[in-house]
The first five atom37 places (N, CA, C, CB, O) and aatype in JSON, in Angstrom:
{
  "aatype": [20, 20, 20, 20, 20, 20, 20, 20, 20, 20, 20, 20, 20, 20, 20, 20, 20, 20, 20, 20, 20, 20, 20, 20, 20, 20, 20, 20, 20, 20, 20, 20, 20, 20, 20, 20, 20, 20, 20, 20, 20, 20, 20, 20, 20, 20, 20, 20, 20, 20, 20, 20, 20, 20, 20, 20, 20, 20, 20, 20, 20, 20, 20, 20, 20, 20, 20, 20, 20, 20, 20, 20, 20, 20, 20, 20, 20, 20, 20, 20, 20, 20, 20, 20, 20, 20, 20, 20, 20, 20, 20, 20, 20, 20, 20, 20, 20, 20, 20, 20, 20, 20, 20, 20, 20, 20, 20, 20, 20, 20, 20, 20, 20, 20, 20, 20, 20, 20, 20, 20, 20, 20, 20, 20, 20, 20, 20, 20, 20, 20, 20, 20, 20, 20, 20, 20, 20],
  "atom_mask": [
    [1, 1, 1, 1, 1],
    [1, 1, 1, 1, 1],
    [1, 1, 1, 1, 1],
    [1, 1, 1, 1, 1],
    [1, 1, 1, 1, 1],
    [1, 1, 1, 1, 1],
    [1, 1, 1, 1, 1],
    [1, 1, 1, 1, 1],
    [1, 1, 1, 1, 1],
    [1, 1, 1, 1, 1],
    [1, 1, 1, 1, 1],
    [1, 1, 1, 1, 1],
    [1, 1, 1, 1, 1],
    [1, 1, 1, 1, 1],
    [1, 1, 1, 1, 1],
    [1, 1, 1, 1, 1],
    [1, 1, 1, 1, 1],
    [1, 1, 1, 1, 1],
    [1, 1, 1, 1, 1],
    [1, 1, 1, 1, 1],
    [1, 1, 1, 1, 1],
    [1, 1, 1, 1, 1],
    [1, 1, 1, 1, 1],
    [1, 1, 1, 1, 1],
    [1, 1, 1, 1, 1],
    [1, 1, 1, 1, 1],
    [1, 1, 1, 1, 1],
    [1, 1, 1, 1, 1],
    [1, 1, 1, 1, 1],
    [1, 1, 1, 1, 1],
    [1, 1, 1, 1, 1],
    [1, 1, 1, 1, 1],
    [1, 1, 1, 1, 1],
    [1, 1, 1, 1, 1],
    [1, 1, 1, 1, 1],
    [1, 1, 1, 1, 1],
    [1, 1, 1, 1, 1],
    [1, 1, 1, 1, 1],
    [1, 1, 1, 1, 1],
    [1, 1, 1, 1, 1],
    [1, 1, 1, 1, 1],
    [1, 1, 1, 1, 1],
    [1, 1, 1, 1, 1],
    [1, 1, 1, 1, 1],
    [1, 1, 1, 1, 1],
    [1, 1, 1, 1, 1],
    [1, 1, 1, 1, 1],
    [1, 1, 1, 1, 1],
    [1, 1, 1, 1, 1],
    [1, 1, 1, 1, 1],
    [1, 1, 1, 1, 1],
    [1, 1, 1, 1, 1],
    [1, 1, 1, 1, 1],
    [1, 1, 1, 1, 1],
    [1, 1, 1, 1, 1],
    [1, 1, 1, 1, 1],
    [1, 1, 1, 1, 1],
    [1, 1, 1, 1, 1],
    [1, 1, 1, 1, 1],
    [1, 1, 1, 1, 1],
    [1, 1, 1, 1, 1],
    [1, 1, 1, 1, 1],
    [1, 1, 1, 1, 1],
    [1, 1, 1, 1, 1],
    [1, 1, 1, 1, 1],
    [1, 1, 1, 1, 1],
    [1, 1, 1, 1, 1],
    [1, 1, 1, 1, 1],
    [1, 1, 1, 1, 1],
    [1, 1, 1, 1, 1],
    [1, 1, 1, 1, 1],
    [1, 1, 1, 1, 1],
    [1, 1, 1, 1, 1],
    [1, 1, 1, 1, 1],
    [1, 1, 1, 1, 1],
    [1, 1, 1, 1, 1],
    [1, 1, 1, 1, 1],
    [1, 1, 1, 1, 1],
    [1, 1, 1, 1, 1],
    [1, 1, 1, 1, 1],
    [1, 1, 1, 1, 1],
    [1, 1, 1, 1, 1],
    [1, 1, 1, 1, 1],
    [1, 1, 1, 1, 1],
    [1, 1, 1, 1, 1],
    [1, 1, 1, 1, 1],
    [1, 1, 1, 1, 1],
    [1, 1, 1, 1, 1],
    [1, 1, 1, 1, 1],
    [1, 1, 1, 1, 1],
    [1, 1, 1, 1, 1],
    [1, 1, 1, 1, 1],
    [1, 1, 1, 1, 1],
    [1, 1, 1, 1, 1],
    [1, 1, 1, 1, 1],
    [1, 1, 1, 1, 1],
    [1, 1, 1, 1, 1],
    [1, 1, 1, 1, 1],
    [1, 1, 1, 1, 1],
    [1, 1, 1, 1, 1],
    [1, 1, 1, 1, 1],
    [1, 1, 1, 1, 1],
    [1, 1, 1, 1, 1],
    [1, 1, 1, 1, 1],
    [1, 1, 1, 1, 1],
    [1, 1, 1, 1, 1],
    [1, 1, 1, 1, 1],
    [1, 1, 1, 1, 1],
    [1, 1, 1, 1, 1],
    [1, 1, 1, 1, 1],
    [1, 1, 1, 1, 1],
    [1, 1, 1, 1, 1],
    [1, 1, 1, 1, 1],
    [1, 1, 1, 1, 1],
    [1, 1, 1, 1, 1],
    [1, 1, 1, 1, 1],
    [1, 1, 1, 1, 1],
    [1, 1, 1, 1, 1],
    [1, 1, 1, 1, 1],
    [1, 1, 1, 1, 1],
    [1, 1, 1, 1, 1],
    [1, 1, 1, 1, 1],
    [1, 1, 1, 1, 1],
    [1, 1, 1, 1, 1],
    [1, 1, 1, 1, 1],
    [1, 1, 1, 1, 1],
    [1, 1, 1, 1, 1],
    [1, 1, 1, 1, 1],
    [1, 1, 1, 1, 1],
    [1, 1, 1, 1, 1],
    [1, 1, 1, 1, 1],
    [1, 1, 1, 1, 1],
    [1, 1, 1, 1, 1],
    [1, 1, 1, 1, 1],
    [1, 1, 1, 1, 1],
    [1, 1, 1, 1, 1],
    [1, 1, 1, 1, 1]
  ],
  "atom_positions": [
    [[-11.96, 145.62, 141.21], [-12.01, 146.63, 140.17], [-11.54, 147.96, 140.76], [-13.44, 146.75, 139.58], [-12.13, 148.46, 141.71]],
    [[-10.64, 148.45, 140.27], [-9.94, 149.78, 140.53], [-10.84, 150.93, 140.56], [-8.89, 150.06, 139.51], [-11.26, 151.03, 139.4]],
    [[-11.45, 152.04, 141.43], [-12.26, 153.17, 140.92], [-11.7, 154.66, 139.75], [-12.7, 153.72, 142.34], [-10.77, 155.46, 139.68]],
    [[-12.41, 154.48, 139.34], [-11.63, 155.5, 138.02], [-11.74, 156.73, 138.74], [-12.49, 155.66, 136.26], [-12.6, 157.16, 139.52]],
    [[-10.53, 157.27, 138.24], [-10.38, 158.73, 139.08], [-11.02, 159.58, 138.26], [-8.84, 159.33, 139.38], [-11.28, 159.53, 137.06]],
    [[-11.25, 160.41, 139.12], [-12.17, 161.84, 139.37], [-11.66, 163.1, 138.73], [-12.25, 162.24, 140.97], [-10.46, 163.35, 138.81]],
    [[-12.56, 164.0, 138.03], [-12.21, 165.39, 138.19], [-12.6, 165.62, 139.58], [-12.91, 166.36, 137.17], [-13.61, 165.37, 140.23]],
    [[-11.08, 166.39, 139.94], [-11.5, 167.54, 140.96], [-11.68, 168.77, 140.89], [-10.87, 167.66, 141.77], [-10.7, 169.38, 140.46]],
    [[-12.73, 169.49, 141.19], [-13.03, 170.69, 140.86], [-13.43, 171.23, 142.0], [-13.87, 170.8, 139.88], [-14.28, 170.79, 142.76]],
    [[-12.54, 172.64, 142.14], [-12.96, 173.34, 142.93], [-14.23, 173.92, 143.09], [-12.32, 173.96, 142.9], [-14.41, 174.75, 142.2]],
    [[-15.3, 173.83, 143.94], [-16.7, 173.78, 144.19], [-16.48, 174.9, 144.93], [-17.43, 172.51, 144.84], [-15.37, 175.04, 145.44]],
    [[-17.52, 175.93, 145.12], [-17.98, 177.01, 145.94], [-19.49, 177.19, 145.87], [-17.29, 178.26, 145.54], [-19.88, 177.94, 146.77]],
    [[-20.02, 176.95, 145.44], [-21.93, 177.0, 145.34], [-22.11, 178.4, 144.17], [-22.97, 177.56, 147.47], [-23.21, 178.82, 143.79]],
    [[-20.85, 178.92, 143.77], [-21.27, 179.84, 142.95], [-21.44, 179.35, 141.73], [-20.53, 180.85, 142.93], [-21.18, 178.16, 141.55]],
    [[-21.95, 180.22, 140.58], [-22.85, 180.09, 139.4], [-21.19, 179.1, 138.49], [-23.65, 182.18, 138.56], [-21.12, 177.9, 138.23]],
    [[-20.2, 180.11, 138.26], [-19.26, 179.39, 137.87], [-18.72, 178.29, 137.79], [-18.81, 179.66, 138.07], [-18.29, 177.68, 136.81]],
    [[-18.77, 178.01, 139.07], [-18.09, 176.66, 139.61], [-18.87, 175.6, 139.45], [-17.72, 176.64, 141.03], [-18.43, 174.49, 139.18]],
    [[-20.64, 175.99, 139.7], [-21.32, 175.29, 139.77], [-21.48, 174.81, 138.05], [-22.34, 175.83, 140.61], [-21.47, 173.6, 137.79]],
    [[-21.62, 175.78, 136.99], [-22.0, 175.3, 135.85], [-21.02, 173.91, 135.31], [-21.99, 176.54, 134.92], [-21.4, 172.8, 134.93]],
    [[-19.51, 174.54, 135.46], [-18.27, 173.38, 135.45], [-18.92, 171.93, 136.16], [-16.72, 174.01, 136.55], [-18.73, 170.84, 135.62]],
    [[-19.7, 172.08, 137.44], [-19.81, 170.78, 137.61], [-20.99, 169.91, 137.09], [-19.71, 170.68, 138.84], [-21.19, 168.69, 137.11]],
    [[-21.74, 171.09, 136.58], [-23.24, 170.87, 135.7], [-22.67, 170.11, 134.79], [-24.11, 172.24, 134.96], [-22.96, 168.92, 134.64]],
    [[-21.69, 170.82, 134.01], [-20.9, 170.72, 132.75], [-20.4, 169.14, 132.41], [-19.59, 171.72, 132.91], [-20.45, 168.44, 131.41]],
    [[-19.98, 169.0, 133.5], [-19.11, 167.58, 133.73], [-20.17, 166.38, 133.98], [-18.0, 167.68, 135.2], [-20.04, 165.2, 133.67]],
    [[-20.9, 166.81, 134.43], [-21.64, 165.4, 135.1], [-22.67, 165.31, 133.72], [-22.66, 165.63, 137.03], [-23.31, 164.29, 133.48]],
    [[-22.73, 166.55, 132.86], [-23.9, 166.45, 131.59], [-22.67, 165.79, 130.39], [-24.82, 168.47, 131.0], [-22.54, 164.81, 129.66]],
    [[-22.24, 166.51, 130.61], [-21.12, 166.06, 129.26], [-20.46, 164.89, 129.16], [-19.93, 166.9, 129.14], [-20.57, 164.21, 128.14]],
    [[-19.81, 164.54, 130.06], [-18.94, 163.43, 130.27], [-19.43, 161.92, 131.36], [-17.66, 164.24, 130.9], [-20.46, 161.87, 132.03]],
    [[-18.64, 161.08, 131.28], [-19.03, 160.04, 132.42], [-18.11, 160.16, 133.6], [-18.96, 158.5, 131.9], [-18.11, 159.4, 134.58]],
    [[-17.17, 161.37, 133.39], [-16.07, 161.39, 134.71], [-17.21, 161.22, 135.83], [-14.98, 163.09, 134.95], [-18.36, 161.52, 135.52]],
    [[-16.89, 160.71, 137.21], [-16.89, 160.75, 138.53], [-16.06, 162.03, 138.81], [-16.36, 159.44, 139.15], [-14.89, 162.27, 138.5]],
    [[-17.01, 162.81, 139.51], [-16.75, 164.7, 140.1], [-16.5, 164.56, 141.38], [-18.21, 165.94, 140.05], [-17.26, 163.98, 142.16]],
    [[-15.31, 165.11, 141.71], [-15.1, 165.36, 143.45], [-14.77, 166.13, 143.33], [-14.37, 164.75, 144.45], [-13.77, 166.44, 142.68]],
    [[-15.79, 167.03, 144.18], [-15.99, 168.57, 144.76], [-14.86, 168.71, 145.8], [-17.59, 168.88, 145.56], [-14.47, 167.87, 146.6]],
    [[-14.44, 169.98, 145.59], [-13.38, 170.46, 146.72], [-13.77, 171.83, 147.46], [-11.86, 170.71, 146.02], [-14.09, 172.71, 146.66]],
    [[-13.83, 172.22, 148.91], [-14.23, 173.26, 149.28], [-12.94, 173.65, 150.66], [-15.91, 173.05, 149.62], [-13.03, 173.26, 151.83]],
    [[-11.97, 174.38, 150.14], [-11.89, 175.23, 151.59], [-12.12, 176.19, 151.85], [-11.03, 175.4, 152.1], [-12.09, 177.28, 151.27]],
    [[-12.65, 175.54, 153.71], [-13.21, 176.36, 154.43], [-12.15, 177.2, 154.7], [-13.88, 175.84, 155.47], [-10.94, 176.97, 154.78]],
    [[-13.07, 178.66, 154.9], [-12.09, 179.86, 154.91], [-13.48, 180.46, 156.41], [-11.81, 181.08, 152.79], [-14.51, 181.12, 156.28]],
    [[-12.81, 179.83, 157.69], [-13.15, 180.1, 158.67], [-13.67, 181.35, 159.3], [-12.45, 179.74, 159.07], [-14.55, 181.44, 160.16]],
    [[-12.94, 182.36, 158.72], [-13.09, 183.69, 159.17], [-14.13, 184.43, 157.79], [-11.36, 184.44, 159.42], [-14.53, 185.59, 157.76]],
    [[-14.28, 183.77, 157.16], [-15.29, 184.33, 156.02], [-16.92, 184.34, 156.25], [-15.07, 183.43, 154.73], [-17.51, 183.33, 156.64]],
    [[-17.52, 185.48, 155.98], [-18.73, 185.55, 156.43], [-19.65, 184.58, 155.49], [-19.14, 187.02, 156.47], [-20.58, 183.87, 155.86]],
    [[-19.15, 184.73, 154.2], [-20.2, 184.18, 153.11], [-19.91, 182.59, 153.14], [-19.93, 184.89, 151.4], [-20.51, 182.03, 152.22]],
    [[-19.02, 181.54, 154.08], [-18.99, 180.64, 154.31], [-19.92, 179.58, 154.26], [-18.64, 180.83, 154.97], [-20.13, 178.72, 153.4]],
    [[-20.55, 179.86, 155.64], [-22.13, 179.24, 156.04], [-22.89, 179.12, 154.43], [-23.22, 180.6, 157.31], [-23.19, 178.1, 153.82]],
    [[-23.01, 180.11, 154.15], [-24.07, 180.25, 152.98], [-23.36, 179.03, 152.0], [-24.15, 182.07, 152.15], [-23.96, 177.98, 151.8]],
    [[-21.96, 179.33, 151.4], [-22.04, 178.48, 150.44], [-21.72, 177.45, 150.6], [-21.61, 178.73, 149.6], [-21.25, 176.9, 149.6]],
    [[-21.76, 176.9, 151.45], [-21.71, 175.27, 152.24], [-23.22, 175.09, 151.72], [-21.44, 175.12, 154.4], [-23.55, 174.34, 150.81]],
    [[-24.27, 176.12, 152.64], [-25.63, 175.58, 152.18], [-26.07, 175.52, 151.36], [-26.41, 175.83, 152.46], [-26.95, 174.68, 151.15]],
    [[-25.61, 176.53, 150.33], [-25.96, 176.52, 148.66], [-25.05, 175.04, 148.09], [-25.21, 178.33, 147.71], [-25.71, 174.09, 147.66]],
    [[-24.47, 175.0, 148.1], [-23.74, 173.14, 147.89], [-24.43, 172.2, 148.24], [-22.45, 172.65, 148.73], [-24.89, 171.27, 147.58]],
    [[-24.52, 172.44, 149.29], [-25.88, 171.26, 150.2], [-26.98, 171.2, 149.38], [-26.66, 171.85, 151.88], [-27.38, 170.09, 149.04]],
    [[-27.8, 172.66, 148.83], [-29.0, 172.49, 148.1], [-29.14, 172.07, 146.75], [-29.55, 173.5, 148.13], [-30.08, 171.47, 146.23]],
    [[-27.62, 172.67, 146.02], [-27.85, 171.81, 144.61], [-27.13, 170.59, 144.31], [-27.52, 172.61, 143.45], [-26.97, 170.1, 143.19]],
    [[-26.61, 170.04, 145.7], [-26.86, 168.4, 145.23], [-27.63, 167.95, 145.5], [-26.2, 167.46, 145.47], [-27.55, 166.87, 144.91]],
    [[-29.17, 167.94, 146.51], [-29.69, 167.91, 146.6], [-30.92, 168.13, 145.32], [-29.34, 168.23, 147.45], [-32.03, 167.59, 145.25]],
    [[-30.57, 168.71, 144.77], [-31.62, 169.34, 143.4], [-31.17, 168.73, 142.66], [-31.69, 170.84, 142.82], [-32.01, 168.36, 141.84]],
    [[-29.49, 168.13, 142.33], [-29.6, 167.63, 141.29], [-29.73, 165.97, 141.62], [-28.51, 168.14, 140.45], [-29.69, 165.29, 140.6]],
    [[-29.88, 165.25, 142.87], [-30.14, 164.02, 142.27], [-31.64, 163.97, 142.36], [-29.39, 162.81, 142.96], [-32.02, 163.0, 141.7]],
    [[-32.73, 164.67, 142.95], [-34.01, 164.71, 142.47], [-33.99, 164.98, 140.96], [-34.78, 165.72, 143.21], [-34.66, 164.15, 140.35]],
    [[-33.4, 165.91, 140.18], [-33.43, 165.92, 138.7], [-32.87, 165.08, 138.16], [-33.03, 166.87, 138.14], [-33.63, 164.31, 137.57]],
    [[-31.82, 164.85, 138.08], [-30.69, 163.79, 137.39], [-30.27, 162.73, 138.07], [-29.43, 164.37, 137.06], [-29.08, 162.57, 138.36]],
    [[-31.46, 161.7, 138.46], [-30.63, 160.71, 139.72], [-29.36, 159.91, 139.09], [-31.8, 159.35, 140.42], [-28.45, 159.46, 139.79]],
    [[-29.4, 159.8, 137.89], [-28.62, 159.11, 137.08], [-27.18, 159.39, 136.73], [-29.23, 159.07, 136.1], [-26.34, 158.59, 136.32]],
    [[-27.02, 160.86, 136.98], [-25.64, 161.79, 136.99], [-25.44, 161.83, 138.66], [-25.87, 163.64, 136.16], [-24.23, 161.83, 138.91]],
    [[-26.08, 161.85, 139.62], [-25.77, 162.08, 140.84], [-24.75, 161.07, 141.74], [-26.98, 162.2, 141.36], [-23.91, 161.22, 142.63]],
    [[-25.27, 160.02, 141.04], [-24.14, 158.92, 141.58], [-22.72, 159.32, 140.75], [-24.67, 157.08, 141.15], [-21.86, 158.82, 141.47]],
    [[-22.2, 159.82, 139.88], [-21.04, 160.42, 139.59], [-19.93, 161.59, 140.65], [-21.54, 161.03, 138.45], [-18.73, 161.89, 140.61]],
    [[-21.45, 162.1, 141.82], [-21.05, 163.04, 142.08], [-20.24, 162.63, 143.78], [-22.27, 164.07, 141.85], [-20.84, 162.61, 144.86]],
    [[-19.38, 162.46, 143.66], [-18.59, 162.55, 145.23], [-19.13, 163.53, 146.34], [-17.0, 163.09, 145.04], [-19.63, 164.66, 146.36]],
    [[-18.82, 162.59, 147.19], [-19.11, 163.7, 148.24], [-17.65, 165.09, 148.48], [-19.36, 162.66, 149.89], [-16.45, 164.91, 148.3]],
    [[-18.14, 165.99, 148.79], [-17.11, 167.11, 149.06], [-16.21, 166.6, 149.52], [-17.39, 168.14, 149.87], [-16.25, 165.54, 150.14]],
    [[-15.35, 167.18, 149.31], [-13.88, 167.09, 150.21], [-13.87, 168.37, 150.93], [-12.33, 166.96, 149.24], [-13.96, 169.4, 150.27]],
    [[-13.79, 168.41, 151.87], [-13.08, 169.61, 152.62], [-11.69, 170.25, 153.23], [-13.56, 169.59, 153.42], [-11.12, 169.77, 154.2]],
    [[-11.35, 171.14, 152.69], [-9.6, 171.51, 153.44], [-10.14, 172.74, 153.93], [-7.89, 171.81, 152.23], [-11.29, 173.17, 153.91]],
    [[-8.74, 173.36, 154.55], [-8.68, 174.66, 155.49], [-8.06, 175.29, 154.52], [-7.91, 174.69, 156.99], [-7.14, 174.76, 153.91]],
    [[-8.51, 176.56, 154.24], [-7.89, 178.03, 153.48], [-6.95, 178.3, 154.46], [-9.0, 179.5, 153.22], [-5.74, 178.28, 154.2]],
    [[-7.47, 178.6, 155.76], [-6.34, 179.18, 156.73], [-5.59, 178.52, 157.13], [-6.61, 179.7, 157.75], [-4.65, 179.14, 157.62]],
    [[-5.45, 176.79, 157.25], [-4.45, 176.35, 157.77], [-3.18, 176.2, 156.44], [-4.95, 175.02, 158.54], [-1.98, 176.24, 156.71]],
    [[-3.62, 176.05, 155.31], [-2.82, 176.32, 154.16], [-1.49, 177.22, 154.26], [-3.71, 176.93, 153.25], [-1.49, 178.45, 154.28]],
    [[-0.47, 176.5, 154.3], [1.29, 176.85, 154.4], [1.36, 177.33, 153.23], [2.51, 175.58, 154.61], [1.13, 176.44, 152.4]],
    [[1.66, 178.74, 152.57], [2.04, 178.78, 151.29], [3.16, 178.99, 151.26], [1.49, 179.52, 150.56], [3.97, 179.68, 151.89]],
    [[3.18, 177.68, 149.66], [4.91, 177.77, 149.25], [5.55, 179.1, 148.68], [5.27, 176.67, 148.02], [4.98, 179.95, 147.99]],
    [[7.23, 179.09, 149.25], [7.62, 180.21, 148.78], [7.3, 180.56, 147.22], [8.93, 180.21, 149.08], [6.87, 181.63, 146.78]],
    [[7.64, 179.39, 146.5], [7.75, 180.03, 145.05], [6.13, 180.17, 144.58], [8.74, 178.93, 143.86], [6.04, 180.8, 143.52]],
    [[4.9, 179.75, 145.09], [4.1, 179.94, 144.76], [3.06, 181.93, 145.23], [3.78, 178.54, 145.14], [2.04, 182.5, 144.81]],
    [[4.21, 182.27, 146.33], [4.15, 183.12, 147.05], [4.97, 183.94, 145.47], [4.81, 182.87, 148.76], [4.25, 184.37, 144.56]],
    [[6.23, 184.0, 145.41], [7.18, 184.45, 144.4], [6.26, 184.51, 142.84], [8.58, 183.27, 144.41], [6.37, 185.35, 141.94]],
    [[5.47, 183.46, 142.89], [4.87, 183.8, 141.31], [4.45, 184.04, 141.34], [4.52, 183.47, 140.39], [4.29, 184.48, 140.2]],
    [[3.08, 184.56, 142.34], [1.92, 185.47, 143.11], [2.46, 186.97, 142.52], [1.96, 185.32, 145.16], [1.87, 187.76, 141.78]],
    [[3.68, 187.04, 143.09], [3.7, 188.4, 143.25], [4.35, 188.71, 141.95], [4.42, 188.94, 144.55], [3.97, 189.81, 141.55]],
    [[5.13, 188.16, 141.2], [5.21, 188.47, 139.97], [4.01, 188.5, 138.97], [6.06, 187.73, 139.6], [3.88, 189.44, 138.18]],
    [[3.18, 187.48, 139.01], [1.45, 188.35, 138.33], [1.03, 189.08, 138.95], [0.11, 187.66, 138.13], [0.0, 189.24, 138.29]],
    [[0.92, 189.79, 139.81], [0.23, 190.56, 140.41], [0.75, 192.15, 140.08], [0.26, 190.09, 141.8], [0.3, 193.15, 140.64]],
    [[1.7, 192.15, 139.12], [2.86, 193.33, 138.95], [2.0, 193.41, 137.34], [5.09, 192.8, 139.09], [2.12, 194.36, 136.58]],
    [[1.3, 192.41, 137.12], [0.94, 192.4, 135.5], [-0.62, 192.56, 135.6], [1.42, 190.82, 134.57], [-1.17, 192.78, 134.53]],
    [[-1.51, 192.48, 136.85], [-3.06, 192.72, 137.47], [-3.25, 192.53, 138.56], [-4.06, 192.05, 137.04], [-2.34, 192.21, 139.33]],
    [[-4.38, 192.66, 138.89], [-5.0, 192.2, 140.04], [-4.83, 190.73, 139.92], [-6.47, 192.67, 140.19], [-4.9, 190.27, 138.78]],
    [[-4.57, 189.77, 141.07], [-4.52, 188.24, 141.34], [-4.8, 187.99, 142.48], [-3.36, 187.58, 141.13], [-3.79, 188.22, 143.14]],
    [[-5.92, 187.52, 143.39], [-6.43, 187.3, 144.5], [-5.1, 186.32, 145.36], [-7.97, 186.58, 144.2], [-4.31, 185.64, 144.71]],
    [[-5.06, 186.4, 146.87], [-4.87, 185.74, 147.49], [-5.22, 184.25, 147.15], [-5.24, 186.25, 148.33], [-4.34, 183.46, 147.48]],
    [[-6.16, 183.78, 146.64], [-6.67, 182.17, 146.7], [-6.17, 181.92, 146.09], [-7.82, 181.56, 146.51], [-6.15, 180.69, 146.19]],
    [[-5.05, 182.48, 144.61], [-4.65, 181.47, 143.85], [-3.65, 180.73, 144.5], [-4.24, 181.9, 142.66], [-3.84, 179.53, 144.7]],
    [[-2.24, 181.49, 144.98], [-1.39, 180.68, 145.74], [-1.74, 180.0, 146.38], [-0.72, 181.05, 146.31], [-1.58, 178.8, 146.17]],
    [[-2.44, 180.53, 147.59], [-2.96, 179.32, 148.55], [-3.59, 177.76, 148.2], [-4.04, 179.95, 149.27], [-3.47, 176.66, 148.76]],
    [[-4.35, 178.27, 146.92], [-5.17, 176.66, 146.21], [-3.62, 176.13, 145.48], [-6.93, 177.02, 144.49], [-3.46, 174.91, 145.57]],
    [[-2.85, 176.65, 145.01], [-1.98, 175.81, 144.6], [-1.11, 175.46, 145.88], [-1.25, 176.39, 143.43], [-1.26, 174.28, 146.18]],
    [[-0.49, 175.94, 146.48], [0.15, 175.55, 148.37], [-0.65, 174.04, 148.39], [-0.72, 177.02, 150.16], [-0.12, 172.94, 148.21]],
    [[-2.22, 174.37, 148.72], [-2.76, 173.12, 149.03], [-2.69, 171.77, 147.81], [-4.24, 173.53, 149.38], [-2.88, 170.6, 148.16]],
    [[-2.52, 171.99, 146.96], [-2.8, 171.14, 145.62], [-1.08, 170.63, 146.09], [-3.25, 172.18, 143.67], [-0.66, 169.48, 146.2]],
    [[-0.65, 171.39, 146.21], [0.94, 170.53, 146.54], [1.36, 169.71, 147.77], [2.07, 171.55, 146.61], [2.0, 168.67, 147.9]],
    [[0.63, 170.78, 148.83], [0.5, 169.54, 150.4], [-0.37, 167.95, 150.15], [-0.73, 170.51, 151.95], [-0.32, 167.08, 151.02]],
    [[-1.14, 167.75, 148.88], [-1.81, 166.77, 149.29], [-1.78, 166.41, 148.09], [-2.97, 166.88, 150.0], [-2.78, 166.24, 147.4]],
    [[-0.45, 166.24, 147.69], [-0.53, 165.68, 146.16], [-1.25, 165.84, 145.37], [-0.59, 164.68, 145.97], [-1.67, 164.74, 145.03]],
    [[-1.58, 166.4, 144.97], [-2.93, 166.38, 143.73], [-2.53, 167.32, 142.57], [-4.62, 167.07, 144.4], [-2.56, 168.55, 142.66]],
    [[-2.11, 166.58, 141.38], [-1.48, 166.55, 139.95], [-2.38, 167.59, 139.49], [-1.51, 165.06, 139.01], [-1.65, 168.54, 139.21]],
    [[-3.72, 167.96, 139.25], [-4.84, 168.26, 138.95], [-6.02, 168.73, 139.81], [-5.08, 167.42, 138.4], [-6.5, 168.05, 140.71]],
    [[-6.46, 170.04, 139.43], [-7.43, 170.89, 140.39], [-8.14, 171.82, 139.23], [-6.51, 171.93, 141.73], [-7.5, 172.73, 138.71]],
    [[-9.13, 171.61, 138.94], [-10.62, 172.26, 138.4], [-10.37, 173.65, 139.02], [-12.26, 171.41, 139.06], [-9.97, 173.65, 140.19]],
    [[-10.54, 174.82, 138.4], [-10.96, 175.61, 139.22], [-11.9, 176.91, 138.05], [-9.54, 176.08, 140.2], [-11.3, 177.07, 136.98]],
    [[-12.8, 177.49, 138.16], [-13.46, 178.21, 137.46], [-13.98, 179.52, 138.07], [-14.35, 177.46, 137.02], [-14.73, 179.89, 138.97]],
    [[-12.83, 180.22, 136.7], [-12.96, 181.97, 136.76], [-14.02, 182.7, 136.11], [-11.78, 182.65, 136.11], [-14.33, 182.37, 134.96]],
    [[-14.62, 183.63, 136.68], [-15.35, 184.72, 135.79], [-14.48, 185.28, 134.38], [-15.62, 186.08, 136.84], [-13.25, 185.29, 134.28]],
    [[-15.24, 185.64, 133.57], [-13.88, 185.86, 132.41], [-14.08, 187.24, 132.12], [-13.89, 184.87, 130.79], [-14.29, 187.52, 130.94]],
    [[-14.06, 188.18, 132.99], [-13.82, 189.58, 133.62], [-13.5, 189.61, 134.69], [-14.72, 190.39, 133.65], [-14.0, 188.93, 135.58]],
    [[-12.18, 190.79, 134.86], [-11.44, 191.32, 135.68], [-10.27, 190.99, 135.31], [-11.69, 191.1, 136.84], [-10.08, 190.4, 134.25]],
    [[-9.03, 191.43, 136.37], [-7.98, 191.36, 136.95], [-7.62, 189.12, 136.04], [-8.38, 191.86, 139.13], [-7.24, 188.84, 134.9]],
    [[-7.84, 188.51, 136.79], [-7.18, 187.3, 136.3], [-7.2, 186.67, 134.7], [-7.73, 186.34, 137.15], [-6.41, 185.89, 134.18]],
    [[-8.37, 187.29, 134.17], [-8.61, 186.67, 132.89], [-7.91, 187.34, 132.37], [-9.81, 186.55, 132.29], [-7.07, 186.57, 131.9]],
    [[-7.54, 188.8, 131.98], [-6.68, 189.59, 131.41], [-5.44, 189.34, 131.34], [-6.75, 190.56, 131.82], [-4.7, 189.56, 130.38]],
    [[-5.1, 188.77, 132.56], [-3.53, 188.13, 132.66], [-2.83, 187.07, 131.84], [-3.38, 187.53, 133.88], [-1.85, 187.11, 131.1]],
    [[-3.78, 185.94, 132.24], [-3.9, 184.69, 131.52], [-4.36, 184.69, 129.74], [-5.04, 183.9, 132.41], [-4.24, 183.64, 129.11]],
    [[-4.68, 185.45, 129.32], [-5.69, 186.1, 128.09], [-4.88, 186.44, 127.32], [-6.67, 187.31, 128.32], [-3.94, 187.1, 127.78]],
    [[-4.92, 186.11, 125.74], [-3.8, 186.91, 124.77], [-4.6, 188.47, 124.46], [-3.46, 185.88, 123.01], [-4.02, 189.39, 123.89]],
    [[-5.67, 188.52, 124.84], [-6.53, 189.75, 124.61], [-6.08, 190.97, 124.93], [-7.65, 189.69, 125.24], [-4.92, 190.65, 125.17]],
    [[-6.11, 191.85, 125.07], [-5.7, 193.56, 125.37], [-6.32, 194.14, 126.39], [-6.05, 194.58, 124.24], [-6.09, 195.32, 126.66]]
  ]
}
């Protein structure tokens, strides 16, 4: 029997990311694989590795029944991440229209080194990126 593929969603232990995976494992029967790169030189690292660690931990004591949906992390490198030129090139053309963090290129760079058609990822819907993306004013 073939395993049915996964949302992948970019995981960080924050409230955002985390509700998306709340979201998924309540809503749907997808199988969730968490994605985290490590960004080595980042202080708040450690922490949200351990905050990840604690609410899967919390959720198969609550939901043992959704927990088996939940993959174990995947881990990549932020810093070893090659970014592509044109993803570099469309960077900087949104960024002429707001603020656009460094991580977007880089998460797409990586989504292209390792094949992957599809990547979860969940924004605050204030600031700089939502405005961009947004038909709003």
């Amino acid at each position: 029997m073939a395993k049915k593929e996964a949302v992948l969603l970019l995981w960080t232990g924050g409230w955002d990311s985390t509700f998306r995976l709340l979201q998924l494992l309540h809503d749907t029967d997808a199988d969730v694989q968490p994605l985290y790169l490590v960004d080595e030189g980042r202080r708040s690292t450690p922490r949200e590795i351990e905050t990840m660690r604690s609410i899967r931990e919390r959720i198969g004591h609550r939901w043992p029944e959704m927990s088996n949906r939940l993959r174990a992390t995947g881990y990549g490198s932020y810093r070893a991440t090659r970014m592509k030129a044109r993803h570099r090139e469309q960077w900087e053309a949104l960024k002429q229209r707001g603020r656009v963090g460094l991580q977007y290129p880089i998460l797409a760079s990586y989504a292209d080194h390792n094949d992957m058609d599809r990547m979860e990822l969940s924004i605050v819907a204030t600031g700089g990126v939502f405005k961009i993306f947004s038909n709003r004013s």
